[in-house]
C-alpha positions in Angstrom: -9.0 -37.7 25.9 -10.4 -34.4 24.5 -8.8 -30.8 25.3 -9.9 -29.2 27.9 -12.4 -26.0 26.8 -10.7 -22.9 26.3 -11.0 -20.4 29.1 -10.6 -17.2 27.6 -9.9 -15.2 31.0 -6.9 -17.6 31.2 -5.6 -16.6 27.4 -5.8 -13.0 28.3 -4.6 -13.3 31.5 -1.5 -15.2 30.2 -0.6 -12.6 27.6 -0.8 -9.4 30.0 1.1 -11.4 31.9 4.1 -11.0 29.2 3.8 -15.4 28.9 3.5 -17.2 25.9 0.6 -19.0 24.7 0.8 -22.3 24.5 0.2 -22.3 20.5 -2.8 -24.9 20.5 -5.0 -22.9 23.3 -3.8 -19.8 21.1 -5.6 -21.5 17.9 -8.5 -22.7 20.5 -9.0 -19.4 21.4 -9.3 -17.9 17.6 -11.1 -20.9 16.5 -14.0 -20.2 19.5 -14.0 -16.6 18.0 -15.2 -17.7 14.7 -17.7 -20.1 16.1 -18.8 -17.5 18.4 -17.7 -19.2 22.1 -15.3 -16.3 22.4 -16.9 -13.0 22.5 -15.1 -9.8 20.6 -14.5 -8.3 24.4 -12.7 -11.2 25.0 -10.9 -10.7 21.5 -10.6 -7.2 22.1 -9.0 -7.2 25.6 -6.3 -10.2 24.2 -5.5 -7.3 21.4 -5.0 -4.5 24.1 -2.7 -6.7 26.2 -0.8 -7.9 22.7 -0.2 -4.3 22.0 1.7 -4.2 25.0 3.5 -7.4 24.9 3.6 -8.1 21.9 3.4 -11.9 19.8 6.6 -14.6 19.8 7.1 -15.9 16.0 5.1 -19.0 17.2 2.1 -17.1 18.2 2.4 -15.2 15.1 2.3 -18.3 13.0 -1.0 -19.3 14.6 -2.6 -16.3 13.5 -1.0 -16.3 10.2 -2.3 -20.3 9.7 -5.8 -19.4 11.5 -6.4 -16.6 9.2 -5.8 -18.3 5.6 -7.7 -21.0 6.7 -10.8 -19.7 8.1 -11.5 -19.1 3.9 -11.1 -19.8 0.4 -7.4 -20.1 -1.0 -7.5 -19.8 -5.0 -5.6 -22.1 -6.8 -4.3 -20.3 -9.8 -1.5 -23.0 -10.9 -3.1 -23.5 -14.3 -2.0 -19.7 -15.6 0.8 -20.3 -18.1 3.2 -18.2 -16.6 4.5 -16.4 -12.3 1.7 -15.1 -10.1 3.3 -12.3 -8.4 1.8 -9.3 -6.2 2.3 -6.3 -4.5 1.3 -5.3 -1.6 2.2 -1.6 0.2 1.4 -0.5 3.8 0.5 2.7 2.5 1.7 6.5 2.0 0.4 10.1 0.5 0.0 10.3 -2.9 1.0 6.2 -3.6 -0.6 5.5 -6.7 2.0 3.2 -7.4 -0.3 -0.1 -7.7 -2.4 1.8 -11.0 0.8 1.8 -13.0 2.9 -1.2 -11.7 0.0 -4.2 -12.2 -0.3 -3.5 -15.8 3.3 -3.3 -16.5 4.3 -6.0 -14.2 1.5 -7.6 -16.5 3.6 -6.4 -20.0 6.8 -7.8 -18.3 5.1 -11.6 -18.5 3.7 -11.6 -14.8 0.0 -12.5 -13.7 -0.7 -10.1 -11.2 -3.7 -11.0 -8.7 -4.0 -7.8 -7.1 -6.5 -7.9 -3.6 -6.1 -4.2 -2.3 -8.1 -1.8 0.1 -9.4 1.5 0.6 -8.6 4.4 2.5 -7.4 3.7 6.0 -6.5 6.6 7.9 -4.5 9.7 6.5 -3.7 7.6 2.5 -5.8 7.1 0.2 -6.9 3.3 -1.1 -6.6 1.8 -4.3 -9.7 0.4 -4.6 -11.4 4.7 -4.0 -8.7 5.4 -6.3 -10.0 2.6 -9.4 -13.9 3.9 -8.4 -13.3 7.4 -9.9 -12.7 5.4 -13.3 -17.0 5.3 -14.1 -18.3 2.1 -13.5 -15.0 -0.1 -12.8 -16.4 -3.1 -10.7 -13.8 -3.7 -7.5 -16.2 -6.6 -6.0 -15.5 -9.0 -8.6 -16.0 -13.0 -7.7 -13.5 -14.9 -7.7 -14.4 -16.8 -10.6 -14.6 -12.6 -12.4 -11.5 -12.0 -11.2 -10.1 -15.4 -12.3 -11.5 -14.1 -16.2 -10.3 -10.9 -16.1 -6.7 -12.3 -14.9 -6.6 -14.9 -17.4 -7.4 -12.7 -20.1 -5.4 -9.5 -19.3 -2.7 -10.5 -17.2 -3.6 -8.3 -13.9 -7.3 -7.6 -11.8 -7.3 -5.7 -8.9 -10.2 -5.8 -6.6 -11.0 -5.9 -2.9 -10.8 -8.5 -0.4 -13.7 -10.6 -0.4 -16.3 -12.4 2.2 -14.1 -15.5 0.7 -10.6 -14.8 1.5 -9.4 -14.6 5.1 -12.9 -13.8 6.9 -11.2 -13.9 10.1 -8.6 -11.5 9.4 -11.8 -8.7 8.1 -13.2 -9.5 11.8 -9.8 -9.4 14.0 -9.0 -5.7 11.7 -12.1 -4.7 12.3 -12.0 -5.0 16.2 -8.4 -3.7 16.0 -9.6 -0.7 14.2 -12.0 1.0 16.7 -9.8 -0.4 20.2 -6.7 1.3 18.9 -4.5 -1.8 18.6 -3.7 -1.3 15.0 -0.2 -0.9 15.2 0.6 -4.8 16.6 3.9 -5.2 14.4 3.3 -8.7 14.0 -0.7 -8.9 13.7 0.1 -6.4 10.6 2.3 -8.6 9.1 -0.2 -11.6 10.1 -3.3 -9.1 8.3 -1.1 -8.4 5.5 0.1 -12.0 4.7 -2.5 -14.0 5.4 -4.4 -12.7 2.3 -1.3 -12.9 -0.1 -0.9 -16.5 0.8 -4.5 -17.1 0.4 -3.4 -16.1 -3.4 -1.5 -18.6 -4.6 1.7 -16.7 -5.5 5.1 -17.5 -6.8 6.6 -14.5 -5.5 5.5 -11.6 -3.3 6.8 -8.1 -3.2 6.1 -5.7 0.0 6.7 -2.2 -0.2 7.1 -0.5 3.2 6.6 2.9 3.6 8.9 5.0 6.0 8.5 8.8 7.2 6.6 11.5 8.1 3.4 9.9 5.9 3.5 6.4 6.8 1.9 4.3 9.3 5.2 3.4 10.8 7.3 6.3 10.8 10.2 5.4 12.0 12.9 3.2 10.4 13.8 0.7 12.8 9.8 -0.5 13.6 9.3 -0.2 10.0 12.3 -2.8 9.6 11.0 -5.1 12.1 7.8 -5.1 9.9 9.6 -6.4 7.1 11.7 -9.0 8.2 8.4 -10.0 9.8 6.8 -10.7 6.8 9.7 -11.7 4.6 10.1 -14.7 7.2 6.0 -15.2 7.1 6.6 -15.9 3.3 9.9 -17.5 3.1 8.9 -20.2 5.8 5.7 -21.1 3.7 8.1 -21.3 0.6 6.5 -18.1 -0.9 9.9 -16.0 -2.4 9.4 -12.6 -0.6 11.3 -9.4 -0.8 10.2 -5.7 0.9 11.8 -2.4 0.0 11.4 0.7 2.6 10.4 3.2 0.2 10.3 7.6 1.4 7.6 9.2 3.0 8.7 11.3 4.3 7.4 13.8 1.1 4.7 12.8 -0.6 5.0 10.5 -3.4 4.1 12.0 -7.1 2.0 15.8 -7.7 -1.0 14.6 -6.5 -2.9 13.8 -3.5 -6.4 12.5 -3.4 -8.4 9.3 -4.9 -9.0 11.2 -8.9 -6.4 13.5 -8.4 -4.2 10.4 -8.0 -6.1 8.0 -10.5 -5.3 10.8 -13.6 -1.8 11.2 -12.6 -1.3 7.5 -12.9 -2.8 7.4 -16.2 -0.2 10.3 -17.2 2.9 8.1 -15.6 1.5 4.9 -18.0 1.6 7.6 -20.9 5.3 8.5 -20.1 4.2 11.7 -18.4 4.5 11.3 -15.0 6.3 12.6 -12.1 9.8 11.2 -12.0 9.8 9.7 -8.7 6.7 7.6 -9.0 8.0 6.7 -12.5 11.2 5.6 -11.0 9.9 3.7 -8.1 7.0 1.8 -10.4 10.1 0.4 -12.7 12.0 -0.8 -9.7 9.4 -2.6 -7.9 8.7 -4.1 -11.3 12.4 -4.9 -11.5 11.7 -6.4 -8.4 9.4 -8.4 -8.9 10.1 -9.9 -12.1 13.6 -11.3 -9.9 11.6 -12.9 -7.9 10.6 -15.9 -10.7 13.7 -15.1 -12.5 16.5 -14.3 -10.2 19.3 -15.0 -12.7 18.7 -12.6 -14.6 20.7 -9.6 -14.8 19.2 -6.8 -13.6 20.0 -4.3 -15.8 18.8 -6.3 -19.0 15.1 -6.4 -16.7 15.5 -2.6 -15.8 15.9 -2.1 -19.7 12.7 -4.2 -20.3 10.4 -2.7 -18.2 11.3 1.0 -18.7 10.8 0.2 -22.6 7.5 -1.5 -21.6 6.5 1.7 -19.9 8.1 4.4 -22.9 6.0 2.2 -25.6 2.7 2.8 -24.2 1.8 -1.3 -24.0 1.5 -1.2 -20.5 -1.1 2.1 -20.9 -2.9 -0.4 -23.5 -3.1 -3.2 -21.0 -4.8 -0.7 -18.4 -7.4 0.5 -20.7 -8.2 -3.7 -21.5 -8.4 -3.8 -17.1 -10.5 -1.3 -17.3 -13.1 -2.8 -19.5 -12.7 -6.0 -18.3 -13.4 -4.6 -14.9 -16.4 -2.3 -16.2 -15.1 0.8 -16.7 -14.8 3.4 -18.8 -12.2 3.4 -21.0 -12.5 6.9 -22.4 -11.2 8.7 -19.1 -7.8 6.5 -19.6 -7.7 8.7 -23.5 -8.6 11.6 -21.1 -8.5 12.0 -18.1 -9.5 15.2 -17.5 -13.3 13.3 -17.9 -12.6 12.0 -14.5 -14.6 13.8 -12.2 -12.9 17.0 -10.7 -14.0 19.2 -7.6 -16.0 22.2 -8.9 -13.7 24.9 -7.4 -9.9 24.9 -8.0 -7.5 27.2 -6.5 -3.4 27.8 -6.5 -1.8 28.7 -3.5 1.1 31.0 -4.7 4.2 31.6 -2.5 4.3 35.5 -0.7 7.6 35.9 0.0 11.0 34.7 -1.7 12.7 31.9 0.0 13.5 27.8 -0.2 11.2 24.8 0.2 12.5 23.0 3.0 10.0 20.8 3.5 6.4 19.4 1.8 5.0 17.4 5.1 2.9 14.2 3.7 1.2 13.7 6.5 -1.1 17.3 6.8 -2.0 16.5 3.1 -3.1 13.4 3.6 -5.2 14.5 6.6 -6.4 17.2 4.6 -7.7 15.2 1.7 -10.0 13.5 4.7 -10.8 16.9 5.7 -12.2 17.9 2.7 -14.3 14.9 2.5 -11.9 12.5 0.2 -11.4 9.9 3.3 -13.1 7.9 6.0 -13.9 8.8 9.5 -16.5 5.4 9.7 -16.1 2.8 8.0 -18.4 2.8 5.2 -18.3 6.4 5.2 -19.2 7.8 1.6 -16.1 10.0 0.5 -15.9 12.5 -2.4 -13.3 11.1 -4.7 -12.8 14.5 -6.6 -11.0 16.8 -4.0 -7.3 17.1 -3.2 -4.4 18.5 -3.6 -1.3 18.9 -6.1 2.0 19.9 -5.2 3.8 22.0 -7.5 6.9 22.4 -5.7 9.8 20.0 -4.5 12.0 20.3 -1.7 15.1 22.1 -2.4 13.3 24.8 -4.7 14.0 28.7 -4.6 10.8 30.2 -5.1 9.7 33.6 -5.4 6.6 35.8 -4.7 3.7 34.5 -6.8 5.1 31.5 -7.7 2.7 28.7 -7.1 3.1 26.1 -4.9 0.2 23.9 -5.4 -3.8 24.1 -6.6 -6.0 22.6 -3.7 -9.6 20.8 -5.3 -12.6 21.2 -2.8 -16.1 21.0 -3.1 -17.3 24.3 -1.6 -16.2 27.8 -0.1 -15.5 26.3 3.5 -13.6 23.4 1.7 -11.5 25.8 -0.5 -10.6 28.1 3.2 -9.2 24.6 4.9 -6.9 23.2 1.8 -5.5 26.7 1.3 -4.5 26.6 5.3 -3.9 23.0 5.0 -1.2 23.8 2.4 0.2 26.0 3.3 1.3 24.6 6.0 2.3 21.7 4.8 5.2 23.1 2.2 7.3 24.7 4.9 9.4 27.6 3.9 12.6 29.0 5.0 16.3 30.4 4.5 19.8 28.3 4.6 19.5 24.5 3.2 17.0 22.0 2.7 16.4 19.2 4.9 17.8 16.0 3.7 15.4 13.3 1.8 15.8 9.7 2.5 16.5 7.8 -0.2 13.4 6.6 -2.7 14.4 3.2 -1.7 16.5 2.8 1.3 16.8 -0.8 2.3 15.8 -4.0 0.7 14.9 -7.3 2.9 15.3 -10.4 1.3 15.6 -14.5 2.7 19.1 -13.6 2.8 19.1 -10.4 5.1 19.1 -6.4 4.2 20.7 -4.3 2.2 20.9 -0.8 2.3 20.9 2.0 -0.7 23.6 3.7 -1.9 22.5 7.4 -1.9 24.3 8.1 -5.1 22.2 5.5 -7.5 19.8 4.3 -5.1 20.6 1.1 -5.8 21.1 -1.2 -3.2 24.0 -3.0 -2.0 25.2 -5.4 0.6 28.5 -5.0 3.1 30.2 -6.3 0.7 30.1 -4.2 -2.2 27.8 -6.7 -4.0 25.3 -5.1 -6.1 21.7 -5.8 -6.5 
């Protein structure tokens, strides 16, 4: 005897409700959305009661399994030697996927790298590649196979291939403010890392002021989410929650960004990105070779940055990829906003805060995000911070140069800031930790503040 049809009134009504869907009507009901017997309202209003109540692990599931197999899943199991990838939920001034694919490349890794553009208040990887001149993010598959075999690492966007129904379900989440589902995130963000054929998976979470998830505890429950995702389809998995509650490197904005990860592959970038790209390499090199000791693959990768080969390997992506190689050499050929302006401090007194989250917003303000999708943004403008928190500074002193395209432009990122680096007397505010917590199969693990390495109950290092 067949099923009976899928009601869709009955799906929604069951999930306001607070009940569980049955998980077979639940993959009915997605299944009738991609043949087109569901209708985006009735998509849209199951998404507004799921933001509500929320998905059990078994609904979850069914949109994890619906989405990887509504399209192509690449088989890359002939590459002689671990697929992994890194995926991060996003932050001001996170630039960290220019630097760590190459080097994760240098450390023996293929690195299939499917990332996106500018969601929000952070700026996108792919916006970030497309101020290198002609470097091609829409590769095929069968391109981005070639430039993966031959290089080690390609990094393009998701494409009509990969997880079609996921692109549909974000896009309906996007403009009825259900965006923030916990587990139809982790079901977005997974379903196109399984699609790519991994051997191990590394998720960095972003926490603070800047992220999408601001606070710690939701930001946990993302993590766990998609550790189990992976783990349960045998797909070794670990997440970091990394700080953002400051923004991440000197720069903010898609160029501004792209030249200061070109400077961290040379050995001259900030110190905190620098850090966090060699421990998220660490990272994921222990996920294919988890004996190891991890000092002896610390030492490895930060002599694969100090030597310049990974810098090498990113100029062969680039060509591969299109580009032009000559803004890697110098990147002051990327193109930079015609007016440039510092902010200087007027009064003596202590940085107690740089707020990632007004920058962010101000890059979009000066044109450098999206408020549509498909929005045309100018990649040139932004800002860089010249000051940390904890400084003494004194009249004069600068406190960052804000890029914009015109007068009115240059009037906003001066107010914009401003004030984002908050001033004051007595002590600064307290930083979390780089990386405070690290989510494995086996549980977390929290940082010690003193190394920032991090550690479980026990004492037991990792």
């Amino acid at each position: 005897m067949e099923d009976p049809p899928v009601i869709p009134a009955r799906i929604i009504e069951a999930k306001r409700d607070g009940l569980a869907v049955p998980v077979e009507r639940l993959r009915a009901f997605l299944d009738g959305y991609l043949q087109g017997t569901v209708e985006d309202y009735h998509l849209s209003a199951f998404l507004m009661a799921t933001y509500f109540q929320g998905l059990t692990p078994a609904e979850t599931d069914v949109f994890v399994r619906a989405m990887v197999e509504s399209g192509a899943r690449m088989d890359l199991s002939y590459l002689p030697g671990p697929r992994v990838d890194k995926h991060s939920t996003g932050g001001v001034g996170d630039k960290v996927s220019l630097v760590l694919a190459p080097l994760a490349a240098e450390m023996g890794l293929f690195v299939p790298m499917m990332s996106g553009r500018g969601l929000g208040h952070t700026t996108g990887t792919l916006d970030k590649l497309e101020a290198i001149p002609g470097f091609d993010t829409a590769l095929s598959l069968d391109a981005f196979r070639r430039v993966l075999e031959s290089v080690g690492c390609a990094m393009i966007g998701q494409t009509h291939e990969i997880a079609p129904l996921d692109r549909r379900i974000y896009g309906l989440r996007d403009v009825t403010a259900t965006v923030p589902i916990i587990p139809l995130i982790a079901a977005s963000i997974m379903s196109k890392k399984l699609a790519e054929d991994l051997d191990g998976l590394l998720l960095d979470v972003k926490v603070g002021d800047g992220a999408f998830i601001p606070e710690e505890d939701r930001a946990l429950e993302l993590a766990r989410t998609m550790v189990m995702v992976g783990e349960e389809r045998g797909l070794r998995t670990t997440a970091l929650l990394t700080a953002m509650d400051r923004p991440l490197g000197r720069a903010v904005g898609n160029g501004l960004e792209t030249a200061e990860a070109i400077r961290c592959l040379a050995g001259e970038g900030p110190e905190d990105l620098e850090e966090l790209c060699v421990r998220e390499v660490e990272e994921m090199v222990a996920l294919t070779r988890p004996d190891r000791p991890r000092t002896e693959i610390e030492a490895e990768v930060r002599a694969a940055l100090g030597s310049g080969r990974a810098l090498d390997r990113f100029v062969r992506m680039v060509e591969a990829q299109g580009g032009d190689p000559s803004v890697v050499e110098d990147p002051t050929r990327l193109e930079d906003a015609p007016l440039r302006d510092t902010v200087v401090a007027t009064e003596e007194g202590l940085v107690k805060e740089v707020r990632p989250r007004p920058l962010g917003v101000g890059v979009v303000t000066l044109g450098g995000g999206r408020l549509r999708t498909g929005d045309a943004i100018d990649l040139s403008v932004g800002f860089e911070v010249l000051v940390s928190v904890g400084d003494r500074v004194v009249p004069g002193q600068p406190l960052g140069m804000v890029h914009a395209r015109d007068g009115d432009g240059m009037r906003r990122g001066i107010e914009i800031l401003r004030d984002a680096v908050q001033m004051g007397s007595g002590d600064a505010g307290e930083l979390r930790p780089l990386i405070s917590h690290r989510v494995d199969a086996s549980g977390v693990t929290t940082a010690d503040p003193t190394s920032g390495k991090t550690h479980r109950p026990d004492g037991a290092r990792r």
